[in-house]
C-alpha positions in Angstrom: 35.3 -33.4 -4.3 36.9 -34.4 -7.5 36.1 -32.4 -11.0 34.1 -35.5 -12.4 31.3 -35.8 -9.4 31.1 -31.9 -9.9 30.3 -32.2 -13.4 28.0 -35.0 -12.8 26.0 -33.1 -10.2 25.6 -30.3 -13.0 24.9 -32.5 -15.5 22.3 -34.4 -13.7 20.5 -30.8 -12.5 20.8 -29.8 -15.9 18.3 -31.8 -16.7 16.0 -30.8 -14.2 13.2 -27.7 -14.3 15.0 -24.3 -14.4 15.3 -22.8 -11.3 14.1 -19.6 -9.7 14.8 -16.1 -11.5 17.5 -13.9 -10.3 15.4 -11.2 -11.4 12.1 -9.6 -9.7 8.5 -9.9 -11.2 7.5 -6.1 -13.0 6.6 -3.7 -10.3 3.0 -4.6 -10.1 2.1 -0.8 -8.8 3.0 0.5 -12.1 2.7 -1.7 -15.3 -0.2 -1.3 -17.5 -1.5 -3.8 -19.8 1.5 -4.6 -23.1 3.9 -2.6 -21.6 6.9 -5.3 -20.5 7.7 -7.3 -23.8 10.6 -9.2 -21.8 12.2 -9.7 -18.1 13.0 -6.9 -16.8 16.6 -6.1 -15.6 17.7 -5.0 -12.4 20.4 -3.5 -10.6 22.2 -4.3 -8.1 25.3 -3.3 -6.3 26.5 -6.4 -5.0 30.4 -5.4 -5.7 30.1 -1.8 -4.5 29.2 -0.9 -7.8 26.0 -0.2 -9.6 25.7 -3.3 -12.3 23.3 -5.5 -14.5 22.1 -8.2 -12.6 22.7 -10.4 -15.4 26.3 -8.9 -15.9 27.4 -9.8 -12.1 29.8 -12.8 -12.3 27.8 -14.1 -9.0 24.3 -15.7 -8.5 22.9 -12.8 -6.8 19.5 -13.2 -6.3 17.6 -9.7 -6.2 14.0 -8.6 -5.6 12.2 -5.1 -5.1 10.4 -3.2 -2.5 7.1 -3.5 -5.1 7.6 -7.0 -6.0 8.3 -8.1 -1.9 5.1 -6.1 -1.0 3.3 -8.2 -3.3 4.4 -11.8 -2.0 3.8 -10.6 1.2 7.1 -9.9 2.5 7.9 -8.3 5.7 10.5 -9.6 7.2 14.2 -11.4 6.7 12.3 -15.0 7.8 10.0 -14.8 4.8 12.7 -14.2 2.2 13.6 -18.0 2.7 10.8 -19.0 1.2 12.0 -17.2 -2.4 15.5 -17.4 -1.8 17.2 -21.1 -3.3 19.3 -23.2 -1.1 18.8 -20.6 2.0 17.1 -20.9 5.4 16.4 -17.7 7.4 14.4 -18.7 10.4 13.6 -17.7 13.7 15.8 -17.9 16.8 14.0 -15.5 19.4 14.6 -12.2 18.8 17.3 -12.9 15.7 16.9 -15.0 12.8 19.4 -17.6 11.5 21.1 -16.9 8.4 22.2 -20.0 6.2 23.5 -20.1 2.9 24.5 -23.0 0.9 24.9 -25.0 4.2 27.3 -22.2 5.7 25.7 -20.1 8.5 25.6 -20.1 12.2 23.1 -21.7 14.4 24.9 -20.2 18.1 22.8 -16.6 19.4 25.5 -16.4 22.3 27.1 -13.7 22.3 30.7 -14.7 21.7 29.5 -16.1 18.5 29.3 -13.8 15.6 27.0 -14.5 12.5 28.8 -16.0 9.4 26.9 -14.4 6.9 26.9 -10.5 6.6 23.5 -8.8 6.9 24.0 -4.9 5.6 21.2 -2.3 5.8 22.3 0.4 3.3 25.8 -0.8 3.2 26.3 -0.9 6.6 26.6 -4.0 8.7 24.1 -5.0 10.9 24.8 -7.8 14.0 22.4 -10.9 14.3 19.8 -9.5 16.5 19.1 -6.6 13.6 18.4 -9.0 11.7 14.5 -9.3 12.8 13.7 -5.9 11.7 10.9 -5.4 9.9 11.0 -4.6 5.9 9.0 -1.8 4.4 9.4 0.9 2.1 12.6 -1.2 0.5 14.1 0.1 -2.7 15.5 -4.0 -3.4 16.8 -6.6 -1.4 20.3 -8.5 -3.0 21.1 -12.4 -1.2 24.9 -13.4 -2.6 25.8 -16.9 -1.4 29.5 -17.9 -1.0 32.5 -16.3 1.0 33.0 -12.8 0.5 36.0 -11.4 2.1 37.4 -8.9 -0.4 34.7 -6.7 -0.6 32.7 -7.2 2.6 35.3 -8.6 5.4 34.3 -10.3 8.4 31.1 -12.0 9.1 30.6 -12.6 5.1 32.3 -15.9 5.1 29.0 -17.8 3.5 27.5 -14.5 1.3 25.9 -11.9 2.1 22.5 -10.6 2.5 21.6 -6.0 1.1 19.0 -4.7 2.3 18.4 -1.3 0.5 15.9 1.4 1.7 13.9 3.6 -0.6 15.4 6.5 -1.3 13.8 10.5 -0.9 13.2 11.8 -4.2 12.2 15.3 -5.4 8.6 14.3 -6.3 5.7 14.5 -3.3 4.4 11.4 -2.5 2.0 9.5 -0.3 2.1 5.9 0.1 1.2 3.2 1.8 0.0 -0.9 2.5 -3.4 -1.9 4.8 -3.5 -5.7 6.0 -5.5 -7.7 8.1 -6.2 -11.2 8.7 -6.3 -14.0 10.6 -4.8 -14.0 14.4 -6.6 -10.8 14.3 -3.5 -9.3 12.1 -3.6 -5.5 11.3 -1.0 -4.6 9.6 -0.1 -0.7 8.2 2.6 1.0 6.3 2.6 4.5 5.8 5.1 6.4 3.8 5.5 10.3 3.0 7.6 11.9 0.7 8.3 15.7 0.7 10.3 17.8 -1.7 11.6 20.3 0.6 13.9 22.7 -2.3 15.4 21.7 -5.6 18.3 20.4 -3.6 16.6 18.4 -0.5 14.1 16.0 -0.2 13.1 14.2 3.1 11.0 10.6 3.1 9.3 9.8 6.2 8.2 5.9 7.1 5.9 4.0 9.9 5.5 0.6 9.8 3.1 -1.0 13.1 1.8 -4.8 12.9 -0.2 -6.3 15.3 -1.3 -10.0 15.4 -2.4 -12.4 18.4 -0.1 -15.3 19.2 0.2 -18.4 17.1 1.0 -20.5 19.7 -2.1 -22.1 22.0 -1.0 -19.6 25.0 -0.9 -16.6 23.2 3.0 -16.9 22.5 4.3 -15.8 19.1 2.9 -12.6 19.3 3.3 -9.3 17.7 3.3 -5.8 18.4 5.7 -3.9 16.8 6.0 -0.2 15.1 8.8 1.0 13.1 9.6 4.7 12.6 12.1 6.1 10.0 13.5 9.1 8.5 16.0 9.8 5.3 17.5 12.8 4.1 18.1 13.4 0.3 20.6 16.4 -0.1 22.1 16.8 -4.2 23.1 20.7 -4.0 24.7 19.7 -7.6 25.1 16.6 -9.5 28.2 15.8 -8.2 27.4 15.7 -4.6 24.5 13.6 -3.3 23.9 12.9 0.9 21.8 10.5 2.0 21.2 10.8 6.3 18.3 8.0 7.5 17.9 6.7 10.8 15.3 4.6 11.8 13.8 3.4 15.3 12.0 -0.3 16.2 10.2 -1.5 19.1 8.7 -5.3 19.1 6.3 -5.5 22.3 4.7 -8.7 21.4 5.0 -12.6 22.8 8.3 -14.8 22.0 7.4 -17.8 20.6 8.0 -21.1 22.5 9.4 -23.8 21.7 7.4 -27.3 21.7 8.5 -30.9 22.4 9.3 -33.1 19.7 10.2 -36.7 18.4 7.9 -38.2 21.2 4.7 -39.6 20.2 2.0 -39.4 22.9 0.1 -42.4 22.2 2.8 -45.0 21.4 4.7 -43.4 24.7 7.4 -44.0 21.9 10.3 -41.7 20.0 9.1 -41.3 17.1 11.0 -38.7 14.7 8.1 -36.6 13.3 5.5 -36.1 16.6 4.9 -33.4 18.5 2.9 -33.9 21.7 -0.5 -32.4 20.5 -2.7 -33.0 17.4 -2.1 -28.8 16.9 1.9 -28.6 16.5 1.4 -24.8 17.9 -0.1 -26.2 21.2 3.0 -26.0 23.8 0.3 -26.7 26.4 0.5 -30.4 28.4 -2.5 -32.1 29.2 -3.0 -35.8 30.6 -0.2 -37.8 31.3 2.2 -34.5 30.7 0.5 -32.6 33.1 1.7 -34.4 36.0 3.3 -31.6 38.3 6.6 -34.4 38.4 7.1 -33.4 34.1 6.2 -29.6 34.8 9.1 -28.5 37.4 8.3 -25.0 36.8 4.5 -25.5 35.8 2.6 -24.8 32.3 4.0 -22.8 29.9 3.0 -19.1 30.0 2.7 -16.6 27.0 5.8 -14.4 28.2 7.1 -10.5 27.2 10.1 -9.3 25.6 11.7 -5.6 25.4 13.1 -4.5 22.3 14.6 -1.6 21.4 16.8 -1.0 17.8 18.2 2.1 17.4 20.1 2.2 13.9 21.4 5.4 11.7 23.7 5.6 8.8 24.6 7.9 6.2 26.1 7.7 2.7 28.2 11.0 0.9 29.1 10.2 -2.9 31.3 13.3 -4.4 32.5 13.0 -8.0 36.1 14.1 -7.9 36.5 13.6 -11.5 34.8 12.0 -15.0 34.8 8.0 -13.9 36.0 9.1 -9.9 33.7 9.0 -7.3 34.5 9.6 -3.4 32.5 7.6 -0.6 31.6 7.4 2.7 29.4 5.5 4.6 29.4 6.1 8.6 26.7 4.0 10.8 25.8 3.4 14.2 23.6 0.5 15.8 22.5 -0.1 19.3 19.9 -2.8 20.4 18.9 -3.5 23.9 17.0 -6.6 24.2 15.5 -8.6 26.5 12.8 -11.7 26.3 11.5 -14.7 28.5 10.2 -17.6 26.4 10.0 -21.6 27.1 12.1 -24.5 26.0 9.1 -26.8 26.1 8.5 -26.8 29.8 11.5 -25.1 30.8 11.6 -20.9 30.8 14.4 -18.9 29.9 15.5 -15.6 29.6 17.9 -14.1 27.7 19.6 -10.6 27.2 21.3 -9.0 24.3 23.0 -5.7 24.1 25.0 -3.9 21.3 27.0 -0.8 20.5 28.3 -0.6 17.1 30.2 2.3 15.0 30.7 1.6 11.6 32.9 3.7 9.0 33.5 2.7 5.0 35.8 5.2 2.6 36.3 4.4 -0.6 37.2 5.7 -4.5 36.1 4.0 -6.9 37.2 4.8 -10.8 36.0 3.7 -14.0 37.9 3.7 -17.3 37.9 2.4 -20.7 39.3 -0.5 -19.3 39.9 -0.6 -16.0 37.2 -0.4 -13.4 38.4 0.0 -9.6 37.8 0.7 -6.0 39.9 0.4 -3.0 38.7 1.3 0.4 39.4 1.5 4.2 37.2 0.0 6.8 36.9 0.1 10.4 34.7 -0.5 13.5 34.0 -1.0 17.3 31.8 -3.6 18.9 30.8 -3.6 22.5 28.3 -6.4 23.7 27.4 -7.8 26.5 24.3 -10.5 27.3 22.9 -13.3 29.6 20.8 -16.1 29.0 19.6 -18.4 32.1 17.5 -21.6 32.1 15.1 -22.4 34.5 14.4 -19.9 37.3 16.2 -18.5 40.5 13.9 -19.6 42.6 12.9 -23.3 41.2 15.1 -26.7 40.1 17.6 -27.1 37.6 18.3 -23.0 37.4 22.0 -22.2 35.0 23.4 -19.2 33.7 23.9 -20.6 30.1 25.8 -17.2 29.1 26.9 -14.6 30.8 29.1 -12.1 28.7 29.5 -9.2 30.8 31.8 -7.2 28.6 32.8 -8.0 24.8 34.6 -5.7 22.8 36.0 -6.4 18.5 37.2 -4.0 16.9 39.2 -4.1 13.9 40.3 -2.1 10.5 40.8 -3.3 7.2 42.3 -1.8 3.8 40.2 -3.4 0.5 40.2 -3.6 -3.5 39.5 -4.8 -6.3 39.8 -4.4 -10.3 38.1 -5.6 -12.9 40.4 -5.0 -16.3 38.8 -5.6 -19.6 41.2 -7.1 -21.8 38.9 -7.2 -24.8 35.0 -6.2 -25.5 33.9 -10.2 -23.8 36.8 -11.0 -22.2 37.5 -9.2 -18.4 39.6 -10.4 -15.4 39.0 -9.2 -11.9 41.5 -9.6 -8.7 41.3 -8.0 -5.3 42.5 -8.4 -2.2 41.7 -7.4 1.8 43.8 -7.0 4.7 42.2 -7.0 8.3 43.5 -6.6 11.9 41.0 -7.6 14.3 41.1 -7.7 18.2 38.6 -9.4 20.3 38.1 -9.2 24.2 36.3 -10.6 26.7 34.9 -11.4 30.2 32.5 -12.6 32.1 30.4 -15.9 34.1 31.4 -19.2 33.8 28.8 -22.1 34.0 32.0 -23.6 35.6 30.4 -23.5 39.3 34.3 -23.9 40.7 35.6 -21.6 38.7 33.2 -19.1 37.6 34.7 -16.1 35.8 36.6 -16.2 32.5 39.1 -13.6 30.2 39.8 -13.5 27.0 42.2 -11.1 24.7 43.1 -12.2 21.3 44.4 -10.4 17.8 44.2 -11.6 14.6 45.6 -10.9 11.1 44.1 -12.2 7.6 44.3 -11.3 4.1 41.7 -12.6 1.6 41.6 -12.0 -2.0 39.6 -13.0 -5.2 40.6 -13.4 -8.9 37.9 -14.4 -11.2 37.7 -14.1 -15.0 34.2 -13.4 -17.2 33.8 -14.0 -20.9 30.5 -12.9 -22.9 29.9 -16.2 -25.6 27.0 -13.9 -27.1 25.9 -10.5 -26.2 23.3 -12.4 -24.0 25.7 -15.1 -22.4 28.2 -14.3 -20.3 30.0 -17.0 -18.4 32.5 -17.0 -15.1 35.2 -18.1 -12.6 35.9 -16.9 -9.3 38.0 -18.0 -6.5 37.6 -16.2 -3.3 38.1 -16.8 0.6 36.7 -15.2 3.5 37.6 -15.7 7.5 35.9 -14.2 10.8 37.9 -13.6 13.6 38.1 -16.1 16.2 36.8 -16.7 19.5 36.1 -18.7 22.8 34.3 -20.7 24.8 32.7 -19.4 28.2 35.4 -21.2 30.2 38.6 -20.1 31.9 41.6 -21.2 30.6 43.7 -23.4 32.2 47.4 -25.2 31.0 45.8 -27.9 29.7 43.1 -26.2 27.5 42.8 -23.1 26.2 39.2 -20.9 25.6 40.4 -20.1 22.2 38.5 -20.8 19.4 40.2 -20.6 16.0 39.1 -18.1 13.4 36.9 -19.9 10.4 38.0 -19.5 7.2 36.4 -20.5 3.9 37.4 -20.6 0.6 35.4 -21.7 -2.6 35.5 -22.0 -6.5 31.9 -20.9 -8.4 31.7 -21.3 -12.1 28.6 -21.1 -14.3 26.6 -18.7 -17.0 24.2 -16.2 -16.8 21.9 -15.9 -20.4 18.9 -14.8 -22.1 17.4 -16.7 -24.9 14.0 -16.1 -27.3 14.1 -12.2 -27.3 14.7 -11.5 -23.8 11.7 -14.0 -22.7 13.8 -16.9 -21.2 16.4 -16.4 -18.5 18.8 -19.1 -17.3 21.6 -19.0 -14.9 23.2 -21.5 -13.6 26.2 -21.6 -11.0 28.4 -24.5 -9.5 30.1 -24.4 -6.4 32.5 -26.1 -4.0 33.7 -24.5 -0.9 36.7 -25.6 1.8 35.2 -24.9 5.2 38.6 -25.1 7.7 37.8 -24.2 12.1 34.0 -24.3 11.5 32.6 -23.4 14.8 30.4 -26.4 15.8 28.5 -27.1 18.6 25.8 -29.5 19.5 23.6 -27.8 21.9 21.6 -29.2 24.4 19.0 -27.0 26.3 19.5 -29.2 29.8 23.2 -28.6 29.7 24.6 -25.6 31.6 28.0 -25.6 29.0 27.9 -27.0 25.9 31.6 -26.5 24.3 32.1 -24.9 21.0 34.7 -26.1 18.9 36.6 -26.1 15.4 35.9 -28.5 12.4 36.4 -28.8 9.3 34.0 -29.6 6.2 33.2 -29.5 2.7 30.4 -28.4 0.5 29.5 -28.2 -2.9 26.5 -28.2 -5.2 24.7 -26.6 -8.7 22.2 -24.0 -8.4 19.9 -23.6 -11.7 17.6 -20.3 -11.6 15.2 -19.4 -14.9 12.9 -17.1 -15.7 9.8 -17.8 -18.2 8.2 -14.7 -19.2 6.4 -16.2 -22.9 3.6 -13.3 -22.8 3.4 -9.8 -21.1 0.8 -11.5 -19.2 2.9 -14.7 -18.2 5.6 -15.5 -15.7 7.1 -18.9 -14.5 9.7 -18.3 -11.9 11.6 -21.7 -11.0 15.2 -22.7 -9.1 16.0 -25.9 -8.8 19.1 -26.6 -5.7 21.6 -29.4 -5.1 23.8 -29.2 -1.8 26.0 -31.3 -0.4 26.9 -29.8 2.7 29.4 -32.6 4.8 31.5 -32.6 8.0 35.0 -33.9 7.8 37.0 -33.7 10.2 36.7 -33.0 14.5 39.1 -30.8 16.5 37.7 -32.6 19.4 38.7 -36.2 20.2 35.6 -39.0 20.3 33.9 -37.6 17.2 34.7 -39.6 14.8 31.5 -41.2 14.4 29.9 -38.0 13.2 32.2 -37.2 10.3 30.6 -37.2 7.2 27.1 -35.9 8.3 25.7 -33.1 7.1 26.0 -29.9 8.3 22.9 -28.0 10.3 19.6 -27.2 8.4 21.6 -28.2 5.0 19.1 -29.3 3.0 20.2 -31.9 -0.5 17.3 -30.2 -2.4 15.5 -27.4 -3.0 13.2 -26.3 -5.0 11.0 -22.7 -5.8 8.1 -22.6 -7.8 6.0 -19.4 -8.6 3.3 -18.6 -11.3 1.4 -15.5 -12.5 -1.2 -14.1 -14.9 -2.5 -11.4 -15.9 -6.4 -11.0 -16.6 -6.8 -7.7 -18.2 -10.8 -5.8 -17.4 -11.9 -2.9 -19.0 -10.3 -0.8 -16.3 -7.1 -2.3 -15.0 -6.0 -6.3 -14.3 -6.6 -9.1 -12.1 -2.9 -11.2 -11.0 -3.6 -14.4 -9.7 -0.3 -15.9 -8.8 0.6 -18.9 -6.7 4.4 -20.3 -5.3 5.6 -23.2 -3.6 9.1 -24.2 -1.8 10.2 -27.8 -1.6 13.2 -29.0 0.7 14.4 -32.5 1.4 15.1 -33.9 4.3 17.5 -31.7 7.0 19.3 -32.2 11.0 19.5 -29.3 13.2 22.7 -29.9 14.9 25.8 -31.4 13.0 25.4 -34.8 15.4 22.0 -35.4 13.9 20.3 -35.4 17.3 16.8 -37.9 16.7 14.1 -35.1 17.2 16.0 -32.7 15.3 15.1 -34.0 12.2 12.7 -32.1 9.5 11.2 -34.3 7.3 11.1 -33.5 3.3 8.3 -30.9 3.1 6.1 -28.3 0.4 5.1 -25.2 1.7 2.7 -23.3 -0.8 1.2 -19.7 -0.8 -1.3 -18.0 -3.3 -3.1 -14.4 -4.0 -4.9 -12.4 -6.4 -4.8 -9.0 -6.9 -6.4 -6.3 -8.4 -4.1 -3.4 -9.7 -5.6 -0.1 -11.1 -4.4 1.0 -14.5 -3.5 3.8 -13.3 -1.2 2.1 -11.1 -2.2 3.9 -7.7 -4.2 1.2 -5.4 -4.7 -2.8 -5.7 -6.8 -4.6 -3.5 -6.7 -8.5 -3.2 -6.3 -11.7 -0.7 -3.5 -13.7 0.0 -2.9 -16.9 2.2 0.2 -18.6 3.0 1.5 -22.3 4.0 -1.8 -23.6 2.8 -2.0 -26.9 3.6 -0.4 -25.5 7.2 2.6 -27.5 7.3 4.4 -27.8 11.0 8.4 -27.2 10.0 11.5 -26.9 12.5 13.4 -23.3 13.1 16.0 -23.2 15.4 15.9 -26.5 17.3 17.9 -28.1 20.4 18.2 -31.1 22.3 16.7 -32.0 25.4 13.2 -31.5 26.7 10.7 -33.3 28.6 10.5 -35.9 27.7 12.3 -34.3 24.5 14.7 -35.8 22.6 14.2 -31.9 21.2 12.5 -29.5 21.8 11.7 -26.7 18.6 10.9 -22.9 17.5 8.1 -23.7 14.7 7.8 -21.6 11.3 4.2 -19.8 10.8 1.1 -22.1 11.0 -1.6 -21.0 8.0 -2.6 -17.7 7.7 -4.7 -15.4 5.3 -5.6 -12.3 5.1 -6.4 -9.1 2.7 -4.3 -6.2 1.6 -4.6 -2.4 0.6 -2.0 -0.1 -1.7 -2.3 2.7 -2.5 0.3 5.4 -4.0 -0.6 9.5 -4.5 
């Protein structure tokens, strides 16, 4: 992309509505009527560091725990839908992370995810990602490649989740939902000051809800449990110990045909096979036994069991010098049956995952640092078969019987001021990574496969930051990222190798962060163009038992505009307005020409995030009415842009009201979402009967009521 069609694209956005804030809205559970004059700031820790929001050379978007409990947010899937330029949707038991077009759309497990997920500072594999969210102190989304600070798996941003904290004030807390699909929902949170010096915060989170799906599929019935420790024996020592436990009992969803339109007998792009979207039953023509090999689809079970801790020691050595460590452990076991239209699978995921982080970080006068050392040890292993043992068309699609990465890494970065508005910032990482692997071909004639593989990178970032005002501050960054490579489920042979190269990503972002009319307006806008080089691609189709991964390159850049309008204390407009052009390039793999230049998987041109509030002020507390939409253009869910795969340009809008207590200890109000109940793609594949695709579907409509309360 040359530097003219950049500017243009920023120049042309310019002109458009302001986009969404990269701040949160007031926390609702607390404000009383006058009391914010201005948008609030936040902090977030997006470089390892506690910082301004607004003085983080980066568009971090950032919400907290108050503000997500307000909008309804319980889970990574729902973050999309206030996040710019991002899809997080369902896959299963994971969810698919995409940022700015980069992301992985592959839950085998010899593909890794491409954008980091971190609970606490520790980093959390793909099938984590569908844990549930309550009782979060903030939640931090940075788009673009971020090797220095973050290493593998960051290579398109990077998504914080932070919990809440013990503190040394008693505290009950808690949120009571229920609604349609027979939803009860319930969060319960304790807080104990145990001494002067330790504090403990106990956490329960169970949801219950009947199946969207016309079986009884898409079901939930999951409970969360966690516990954190707070130990400060003196103000330069804090501990923090948490470990936290979830089991989802409920119903996969399944997928349902689409692109075939029942009465024309026709493809056409848009249909599904029922006037209900969320009916995956056949009746009719489709229910002749010759299109059901294996019969109707069923409303199946999964097992799922997350077992994560972590811990995080901070010990100021010294004025400006403070020594941390961060240890972790994950393990998930997890097993579900669900249905690619008319066709069950199964699939199995298990992990083992140790975790440790040291670093010293210093501040000076001038110079702020860190540098830290890294390491970890992955074992996997997981199966996935189509169709069943005993009917037609049975395949192992995966079988990883043993996977082991492990790696360490040695990090910094420095951010030297070299006057009062003008700082520079370089750092650098270096990471040796090892990968191995056997287990099952689908290659009948040769059916077992080995891999071995090491790898050395180093990735570094140099960015400068100058402050035009005391309220503008504007940037440049170049960074790169990589994740270790891979391979395909093959053995192999003299003429091909299983060996998948590593993907490696490097980008230029530039833009300004400001605040205008006494801290009421907030805009920030950031441009970006990334190099993608050994993307893994690969167009997967459910019928196949091996579809081959393999290496590509592409390019991506864009504008993202994000504002904040905040004219009263009783008045918020929230807007983001994204451009992305997110395009293939070039094919490892002969014969695929033909499919350059197309864009990438579930890389939507445009997006767009509205959200409005008010304040209604009675004699004892306030009313909030406050309403949001999300607009995305057009999008393909495979890089071949397979027909049936396509999602056409769609709104998606959700409202409440609320009322909040002045003294800020309960609310009580009503909220629905996807009101005009729009039918929109997740993960999607070829194949199907009759197909062309077959497709996990978002939420259908729902409503319901909520309860806080905090004592």
């Amino acid at each position: 992309m040359t530097r003219r069609a950049l500017a243009a694209s920023m120049t042309a956005l310019a002109a458009a509505l302001p986009a969404h804030a990269q701040t949160s809205t007031p926390n609702a559970d607390t404000r009383t009527a006058g009391e914010v004059t201005g948008i609030e700031d936040i902090v977030v820790t997006a470089q390892k560091r506690s910082e301004n929001l607004q003085r983080t050379p980066a568009a971090v978007t950032a919400f907290t725990g108050s503000s997500l409990v307000q909008s309804g947010t319980t889970d990574l899937r729902a973050v999309q839908n206030i996040v710019p330029a991002a899809r997080f949707q369902q896959e299963g038991a994971t969810t698919q992370v995409i940022l700015r077009g980069v992301g992985s759309n592959l839950d085998f497990g010899n593909v890794e995810p491409t954008v980091a997920f971190n609970v606490n500072g520790i980093f959390t594999p793909r099938e984590g990602t569908s844990q549930p969210f309550f009782d979060l102190d903030r939640i931090e989304v940075l788009p673009g490649p971020q090797g220095t600070l973050y290493g593998r798996n960051a290579l398109g941003g990077t998504i914080n989740v932070s919990f809440k904290r013990p503190t040394h004030e008693a505290e009950t807390s808690g949120v009571i939902e229920g609604g349609n699909y027979d939803l009860m929902h319930a969060t319960l949170v304790q807080n104990l000051p145990l001494s002067d010096a330790l504090a403990v915060r106990a956490a329960v989170d169970y949801t219950k809800r009947d199946g969207y799906m016309e079986t009884g599929a898409y079901s939930k019935d999951d409970i969360a449990v966690r516990l954190g420790l707070l130990y400060e024996p003196s103000t330069d020592v804090s501990f923090y110990l948490w470990g936290q436990y979830t089991n989802r009992d409920g119903s996969p969803s399944n997928l349902v045909n689409k692109g075939f339109d029942p009465n024309t007998g026709q493809f056409s792009e848009n249909a599904f096979l029922r006037k209900d979207p969320w009916d995956e039953l056949r009746v009719g023509a489709f229910a002749d036994p010759a299109l059901l090999p294996f019969g109707q689809p069923i409303k199946e079970k999964q097992k799922y069991h997350l077992w994560n801790f972590g811990g995080q020691l901070d010990v100021q050595l010294a004025d400006g010098l403070t020594l941390t460590y961060i240890p972790g452990y994950f393990r998930l076991d997890s097993h579900s049956r669900y249905w690619l239209g008319v066709i069950p699978d199964f699939k199995e995921d298990n992990y083992r995952l140790l975790t440790q982080e040291l670093r010293l970080a210093g501040d000076g006068e001038r110079l702020d640092w860190l540098v830290g050392l890294y390491g970890y040890t992955q074992r996997t292993y997981g199966f996935s078969y189509v169709g069943k043992e005993a009917g037609p068309f049975g395949f192992i699609a995966s079988g990883v019987l043993h996977h082991r990465v492990k790696g360490i890494a040695l990090f910094g970065q420095a951010t030297y001021h070299l006057t009062d508005a003008w700082r520079i910032t370089a750092g650098g990482r270096g990471s040796l990574d090892k990968r191995k692997a056997n287990g099952i071909s689908p290659d009948v004639g040769n059916p077992l496969f080995t891999f071995e593989k090491s790898y050395k990178r180093f990735d570094f970032k140099i960015g400068t930051e100058y402050d035009l005002t005391p309220k503008v501050m504007t940037y440049l960054t170049y960074q790169t990222a990589y994740q270790p490579g891979t391979f395909n489920e093959v053995p192999s042979t003299p003429a091909k190798s299983n060996r998948i190269s590593p993907p490696k990503l490097s980008s230029i972002t530039g833009g300004f962060k400001s605040r205008f009319l006494d801290n009421r307006l907030q805009i920030n806008v950031e441009a970006f163009y990334y190099s993608y080089r050994d993307l893994l691609l690969q167009a997967y189709d459910a019928s196949k038992p091996y579809n081959e991964i393999f290496n590509a390159k592409a390019e991506t850049y864009g504008v993202q505009i994000d504002a904040v309008l905040q004219p009263t204390p009783d008045d918020r407009l929230n807007a983001s307005v994204g451009y992305l052009h997110a395009r293939t390039k070039k094919y490892a793999v002969a014969g695929l020409e033909r499919f350059e230049n197309l864009s990438l998987p579930y890389a939507a041109d445009w997006t767009i995030n509205l959200a409005y509030q008010h304040d209604f002020h009675l004699a004892s507390g306030y009313i909030r009415p406050m309403v949001d939409a999300r607009y995305e253009s057009s999008y393909f869910a495979d890089f071949v842009h397979t027909p049936g795969t396509r999602q056409r340009p769609t709104w998606r809008e959700n409202a409440s009201i609320t009322y909040f207590a002045d003294s800020g200890r309960w609310s009580a109000g009503a909220w629905i979402k996807n009101i005009t109940n729009k039918a929109v793609i997740a993960a999607t594949a070829a194949a199907g009967i009759p197909g062309p695709a077959t497709a996990y579907l978002e939420e259908p409509r729902t409503y319901g009521a909520r309860v806080t309360f905090n004592f």
